[in-house]
TIMARBA-289804 format. One record per residue (C-alpha): z negated, y negated, x. Coordinates in steps of 0.05 Angstrom, whole numbers, padded with zeros to 5 digits, always signed. Layout:
ZYX;...
END
This chain:
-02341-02741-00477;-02395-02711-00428;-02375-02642-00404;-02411-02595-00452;-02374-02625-00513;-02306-02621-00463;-02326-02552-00456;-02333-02536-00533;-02263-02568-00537;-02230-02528-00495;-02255-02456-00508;-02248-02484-00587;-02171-02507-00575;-02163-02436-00529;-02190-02390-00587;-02143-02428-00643;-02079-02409-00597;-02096-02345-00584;-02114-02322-00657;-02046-02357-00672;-02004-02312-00623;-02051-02260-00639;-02027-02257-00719;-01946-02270-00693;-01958-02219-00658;-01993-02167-00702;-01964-02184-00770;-01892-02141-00767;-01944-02085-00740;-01989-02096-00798;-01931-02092-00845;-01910-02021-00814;-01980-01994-00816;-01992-02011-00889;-01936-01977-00904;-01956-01910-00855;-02030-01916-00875;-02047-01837-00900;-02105-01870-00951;-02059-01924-00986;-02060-02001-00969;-02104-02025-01029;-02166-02075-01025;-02215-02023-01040;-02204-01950-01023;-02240-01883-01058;-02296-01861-01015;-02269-01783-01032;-02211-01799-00984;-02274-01808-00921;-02305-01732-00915;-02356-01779-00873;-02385-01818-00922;-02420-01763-00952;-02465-01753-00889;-02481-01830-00875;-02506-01844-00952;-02542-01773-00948;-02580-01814-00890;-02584-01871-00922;-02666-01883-00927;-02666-01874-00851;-02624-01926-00844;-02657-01976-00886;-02729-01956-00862;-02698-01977-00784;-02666-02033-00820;-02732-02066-00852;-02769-02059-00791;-02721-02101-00756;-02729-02152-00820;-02793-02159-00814;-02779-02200-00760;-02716-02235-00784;-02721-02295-00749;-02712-02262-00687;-02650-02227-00707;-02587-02269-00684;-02548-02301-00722;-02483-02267-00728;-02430-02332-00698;-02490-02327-00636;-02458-02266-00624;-02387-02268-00650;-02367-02341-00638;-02306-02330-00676;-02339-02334-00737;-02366-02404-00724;-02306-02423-00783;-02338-02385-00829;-02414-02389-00827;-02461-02443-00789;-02530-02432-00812;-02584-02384-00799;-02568-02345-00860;-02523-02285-00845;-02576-02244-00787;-02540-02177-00750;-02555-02123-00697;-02503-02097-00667;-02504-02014-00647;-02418-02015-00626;-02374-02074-00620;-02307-02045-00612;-02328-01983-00578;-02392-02019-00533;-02460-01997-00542;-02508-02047-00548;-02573-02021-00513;-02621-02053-00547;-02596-02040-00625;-02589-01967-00616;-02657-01965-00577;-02687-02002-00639;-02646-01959-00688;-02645-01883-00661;-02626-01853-00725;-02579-01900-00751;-02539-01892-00675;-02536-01821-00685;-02507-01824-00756;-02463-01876-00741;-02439-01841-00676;-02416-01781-00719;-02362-01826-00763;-02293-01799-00735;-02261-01867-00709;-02315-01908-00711;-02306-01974-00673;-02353-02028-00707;-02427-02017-00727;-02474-02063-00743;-02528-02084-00798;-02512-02143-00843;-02565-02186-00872;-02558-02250-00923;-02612-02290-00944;-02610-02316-01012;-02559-02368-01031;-02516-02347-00968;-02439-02358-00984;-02386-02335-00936;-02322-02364-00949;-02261-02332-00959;-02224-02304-00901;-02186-02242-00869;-02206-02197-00825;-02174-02189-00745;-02117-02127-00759;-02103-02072-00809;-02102-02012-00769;-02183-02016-00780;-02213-02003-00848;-02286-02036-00865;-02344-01991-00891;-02411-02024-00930;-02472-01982-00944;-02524-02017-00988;-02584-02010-00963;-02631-02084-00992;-02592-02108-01057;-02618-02149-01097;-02650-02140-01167;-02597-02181-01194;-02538-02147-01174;-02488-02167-01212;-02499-02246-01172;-02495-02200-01105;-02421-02198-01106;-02358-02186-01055;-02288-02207-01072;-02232-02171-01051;-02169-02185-01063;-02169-02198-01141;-02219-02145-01145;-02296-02163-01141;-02349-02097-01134;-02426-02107-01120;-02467-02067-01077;-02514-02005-01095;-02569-01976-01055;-02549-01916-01022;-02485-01923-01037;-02423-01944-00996;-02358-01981-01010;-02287-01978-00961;-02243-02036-00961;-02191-02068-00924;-02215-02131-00893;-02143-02163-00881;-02140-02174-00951;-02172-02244-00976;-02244-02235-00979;-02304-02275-00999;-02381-02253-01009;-02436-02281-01053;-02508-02277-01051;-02537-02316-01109;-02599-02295-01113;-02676-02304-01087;-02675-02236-01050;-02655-02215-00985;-02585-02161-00974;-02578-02125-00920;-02523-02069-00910;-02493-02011-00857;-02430-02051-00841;-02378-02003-00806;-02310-02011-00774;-02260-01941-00772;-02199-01920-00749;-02146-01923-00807;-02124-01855-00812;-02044-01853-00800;-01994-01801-00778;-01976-01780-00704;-01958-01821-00668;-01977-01876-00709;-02047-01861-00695;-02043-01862-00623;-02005-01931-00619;-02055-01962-00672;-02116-01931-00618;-02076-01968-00566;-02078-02031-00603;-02152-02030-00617;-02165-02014-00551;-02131-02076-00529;-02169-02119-00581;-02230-02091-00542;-02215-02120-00471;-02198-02184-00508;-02234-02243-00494;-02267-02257-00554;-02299-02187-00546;-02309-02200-00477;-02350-02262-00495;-02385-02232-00558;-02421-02171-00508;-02432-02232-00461;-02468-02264-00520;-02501-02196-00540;-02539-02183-00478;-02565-02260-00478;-02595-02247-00543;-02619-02182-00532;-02663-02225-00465;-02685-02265-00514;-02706-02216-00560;-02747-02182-00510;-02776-02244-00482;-02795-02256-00547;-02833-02189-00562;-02871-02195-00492;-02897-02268-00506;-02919-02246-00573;-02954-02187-00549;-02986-02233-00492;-03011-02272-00549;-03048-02218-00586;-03128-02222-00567;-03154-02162-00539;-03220-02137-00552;
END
C-alpha cells in the first residue's frame, strides 16, 4: 500500500469511529430535544412556525440571479464531498456542485464576495448556522441518509426546478414534497432522507441550517452543542478544504482572463 492510499485508510477508519461515538453520544440528547423542540419533531415542519421565511422568499429572485451567475460556470463550482469529505458515502461524482456562504458559523470569503445579497439575507435568519447553494444536475440521486444532530432544522428555497417537477422529488420520512420556485420547505434532516432528480434540467436551491427553537435552557445547551460540532474535525477539515477550492477558483478566473485577446 504506498502512503497516499495508507493515508486514505486512516483518516477513512478515524472518521467511521468518530461518527460512531459521535451518534452514542448524541442519541439520548436527540431523544430529549425532540421531545423539548417548541415547533414539533415531524419530517416536515409549517413554514408559518419561521417569521423568517417570509423575508428570504420575498428575496428570492436575488438569490437565484447570484445563483445562475455562479452556474454559468458550473464546472468550476466544487463538488460538494471536495468540501465536506464526509459525504464521500453518499455522493462520488461531479453531480451535486455547492458554494458555501457559513459552515457552522464560518464565513467563507469568497461565496459571500460572489453572493452579496444572498449573505445579507441569509445573515438576517435568527440561528442561522449552515448556508450554502445546492445544485444537481440531471439524473443526480443521493441516497438515503440522516443528517449530523437534531438540535438543527434544514431550510430549502427553490430557486432552478425543473419543468417536470413532480420527477424533482425529496423523501422525508414517509413523506415525499417537490420543490417550487420561490418557495421554501423546513425539515428535519435526522429523519431518513433521500433526493431525486430525474430529469434533463439543472436544480439548484438556498440550502439553510437553523437553530431549533427550544425552551431556556434548552436552547443554550443545544448552542453549546453546535458550537462543539463546529471545532470538530470534520469542520475543521471541510474550511481547510474550502479555502483550497476557493485558490483554485481564483486561479482559475485569472488564467481565463489571461486568455482573453486584447485588442
Amino acid at each position: 500500500m504506498n502512503s497516499v492510499a495508507g493515508q486514505h485508510t486512516l483518516k477513512d477508519s478515524a472518521i467511521a469511529v468518530s461518527v460512531a461515538a459521535g451518534e452514542r453520544v448524541l442519541a439520548p440528547i436527540e431523544r430529549f430535544v425532540g421531545r423539548r423542540s417548541l415547533v414539533g419533531d415531524t419530517p416536515f415542519l409549517a413554514d408559518e412556525q419561521f417569521a423568517w421565511t417570509g423575508p428570504i422568499e420575498a428575496g428570492w429572485r436575488e438569490i437565484r440571479e447570484e445563483c445562475e451567475r455562479l452556474m454559468v460556470d458550473h464546472e468550476a463550482l466544487p463538488n460538494f464531498q471536495e468540501i465536506s469529505s464526509d459525504q464521500a458515502e453518499i455522493t462520488d461524482d461531479d453531480r451535486w456542485k455547492t458554494l458555501f456562504l457559513y459552515g457552522y458559523g464560518f464565513r467563507t470569503e469568497l461565496g459571500t464576495q460572489l453572493c452579496p445579497a444572498t449573505t445579507a439575507l441569509v445573515e438576517a435568519i435568527p440561528g442561522m448556522v449552515t448556508a450554502m447553494f445546492s445544485i444537481l444536475s440531471p439524473g443526480k440521486h443521493i441516497p438515503a441518509h440522516r443528517g449530523p444532530y437534531k438540535g438543527l432544522l434544514r431550510y430549502h428555497l427553490g430557486l432552478v426546478v425543473p419543468s417536470a417537477r413532480e420527477a424533482c422529488r425529496i423523501r422525508v420520512g414517509d413523506d415525499i414534497r417537490h420543490w417550487e420556485e420561490g418557495k421554501g420547505m423546513v425539515f428535519d434532516d435526522t429523519f431518513d432522507h433521500e433526493v431525486w432528480n430525474d430529469t434533463d434540467e439543472m436544480r439548484a436551491v438556498l440550502f439553510v441550517d437553523v437553530m431549533r427553537p427550544l425552551p431556556q435552557p434548552d436552547a443554550a445547551i443545544n448552542s453549546l452543542i453546535v458550537k462543539a460540532i463546529g471545532h470538530s474535525p470534520f469542520i475543521w477539515d471541510a474550511r481547510r478544504n474550502q479555502r483550497a477550492w476557493e485558490q483554485r477558483f481564483l486561479e482559475r478566473k485569472r488564467l481565463q482572463a489571461g486568455s482573453v485577446p486584447v485588442g
